[in-house]
N, C-alpha and C positions, 0 to 999 in steps of 0.2 A: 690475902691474895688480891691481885686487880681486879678492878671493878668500875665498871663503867658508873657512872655518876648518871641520875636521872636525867631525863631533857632540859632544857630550861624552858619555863613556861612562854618565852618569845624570845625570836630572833635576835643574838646579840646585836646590838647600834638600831635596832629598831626595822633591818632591812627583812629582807625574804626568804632568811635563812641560810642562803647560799656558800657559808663558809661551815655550816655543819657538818654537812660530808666530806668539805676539804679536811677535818679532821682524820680520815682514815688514808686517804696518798700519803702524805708525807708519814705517818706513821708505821706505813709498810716496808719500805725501804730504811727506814731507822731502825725495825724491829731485823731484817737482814744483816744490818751492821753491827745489832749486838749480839747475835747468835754466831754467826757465818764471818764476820769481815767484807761481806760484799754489798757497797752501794748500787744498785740500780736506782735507774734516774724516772721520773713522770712524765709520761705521753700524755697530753691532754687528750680526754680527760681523764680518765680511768685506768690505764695498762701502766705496768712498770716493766722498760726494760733494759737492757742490756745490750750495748755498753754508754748509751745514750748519749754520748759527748758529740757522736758527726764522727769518732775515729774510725769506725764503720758501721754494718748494715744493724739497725735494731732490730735485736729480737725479742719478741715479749716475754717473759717471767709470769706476770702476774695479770688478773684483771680485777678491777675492782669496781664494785656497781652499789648504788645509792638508792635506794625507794622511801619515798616520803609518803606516809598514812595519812591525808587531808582531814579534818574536820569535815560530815559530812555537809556542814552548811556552807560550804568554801570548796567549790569544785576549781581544779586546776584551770580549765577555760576562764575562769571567772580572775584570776591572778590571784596571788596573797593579800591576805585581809590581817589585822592583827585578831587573835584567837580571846575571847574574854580570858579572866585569870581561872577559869577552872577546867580552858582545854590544853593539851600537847599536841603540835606537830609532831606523829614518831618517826622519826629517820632513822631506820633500817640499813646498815653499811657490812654486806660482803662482800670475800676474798676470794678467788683462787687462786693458789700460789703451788710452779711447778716446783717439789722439792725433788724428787729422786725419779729420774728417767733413766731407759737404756741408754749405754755409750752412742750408741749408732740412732740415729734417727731415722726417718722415712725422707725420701726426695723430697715431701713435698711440705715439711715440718725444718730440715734442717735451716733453713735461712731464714726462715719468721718466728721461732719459737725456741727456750730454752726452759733448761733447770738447775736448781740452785747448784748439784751437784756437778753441773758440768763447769760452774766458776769456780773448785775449790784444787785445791794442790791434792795430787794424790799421795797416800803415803799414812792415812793417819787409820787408826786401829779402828775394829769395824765392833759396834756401830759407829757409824761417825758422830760421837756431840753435836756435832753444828749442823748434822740434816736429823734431828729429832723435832719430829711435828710437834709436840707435846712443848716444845722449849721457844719454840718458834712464835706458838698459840701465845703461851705464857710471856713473851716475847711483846707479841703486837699487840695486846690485850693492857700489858704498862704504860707502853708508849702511846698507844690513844688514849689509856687513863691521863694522861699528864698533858695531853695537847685538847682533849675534851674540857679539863677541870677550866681551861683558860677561855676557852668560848662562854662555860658557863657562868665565869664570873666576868664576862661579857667584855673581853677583850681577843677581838682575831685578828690583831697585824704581826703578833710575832711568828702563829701560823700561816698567814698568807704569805710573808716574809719567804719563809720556811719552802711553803711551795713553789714560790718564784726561784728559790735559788737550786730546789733540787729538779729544777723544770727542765727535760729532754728536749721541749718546743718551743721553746722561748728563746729568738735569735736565732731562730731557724725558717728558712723557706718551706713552705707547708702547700697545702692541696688540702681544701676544706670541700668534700663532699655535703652540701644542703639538700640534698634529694632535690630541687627543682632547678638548682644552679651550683655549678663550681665555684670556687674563691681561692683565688693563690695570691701569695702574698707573703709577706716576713710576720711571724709572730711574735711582739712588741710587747703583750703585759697581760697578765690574769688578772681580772679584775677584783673587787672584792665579794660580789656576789658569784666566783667563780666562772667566771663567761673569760673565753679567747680572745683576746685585741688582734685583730691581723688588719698589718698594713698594704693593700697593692700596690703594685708598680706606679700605678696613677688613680687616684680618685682620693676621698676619704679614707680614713681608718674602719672596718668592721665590726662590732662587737656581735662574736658568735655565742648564743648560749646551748646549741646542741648541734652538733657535727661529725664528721666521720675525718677525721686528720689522719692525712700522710704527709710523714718526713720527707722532704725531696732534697735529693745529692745538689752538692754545688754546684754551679753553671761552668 
């Protein structure tokens, strides 16, 4: 059966670890594709949704959230330190994933929020195969086995690759809530420690590493 592979005892390339939890986006939407047929795309940072191309409004499917367990000699204030060989960083990566909703939604869900069942063709015998939790689980559980094994053996550019290309925000006009300032601008490149590039209208490029993004319609 899949099986997550231990941590690795330090950040692949020696950096902050930052492409560890990239391991779990790209792998949700993969796991969609093998069960279901439906790609949904990556909202930086964490949401997958639907239809994520700009052909219209996203709406979220999925969140996905990341907690890293610090040594406690190494408080986050203090930044990453490299761990001697007998600590782990554990990173910690859930899901929730909307699989089966009512047809009808509520006013105030119908245009931010979807479920997988609402992307599929109706018509197929109940239960549906492709909305079984169970297949899903079994599902994203392969797919991050296979894109984990590759951090572990200390290579993430085919996963960063990965996340750039299945990126909802990427070449899109954005609105980056920083709690003390706004920032609009074109979103240009995920870095590889997972951090946002957004470029503004006028000044330098940004590098965000924790923000609140909105999509903005074209001008």
């Amino acid at each position: 059966p899949p099986r997550v592979p231990p941590a690795p005892r330090r950040p692949p390339g020696g950096g902050g670890g930052g492409v560890v939890p990239a391991g779990g986006p790209p792998a949700a939407p993969a796991a969609t594709e093998e069960v279901a047929g439906v790609s949904p795309r990556l909202k930086w940072p964490n949401d997958l949704v639907w239809p994520g191309d700009g052909s219209g409004p996203d709406r979220k499917l999925a969140g996905i959230l990341a907690e890293a367990d610090w040594p406690a000699r190494s408080p986050a204030s203090a930044g990453w330190s490299p761990p001697p060989p007998s600590e782990r960083v554990v990173v910690v990566v859930g899901m929730g994933l909307n699989v089966t909703w009512p047809d009808e939604l509520p006013d105030d869900l119908a245009d931010i929020a979807v479920a997988l069942n609402h992307l599929l063709p109706r018509g197929w015998p109940e239960p549906d195969p492709r909305l079984q939790r169970e297949a899903i689980l079994v599902a994203l559980l392969r797919q991050l086995d296979h894109r984990y094994r590759a951090l572990v053996e200390g290579d993430g550019s085919a996963l960063l690759a990965e996340w750039r290309e299945r990126s909802a925000t990427l070449g899109r006009r954005v609105r980056v809530d920083l709690g003390a300032e706004e920032l609009e601008g074109t979103a240009t490149d995920i870095t590889a420690e997972g951090h946002l590039v957004v470029q503004p209208s006028d000044g330098a490029a940004r590098v965000i590493a924790v923000g609140d993004v909105i999509h903005l319609r074209p001008a």
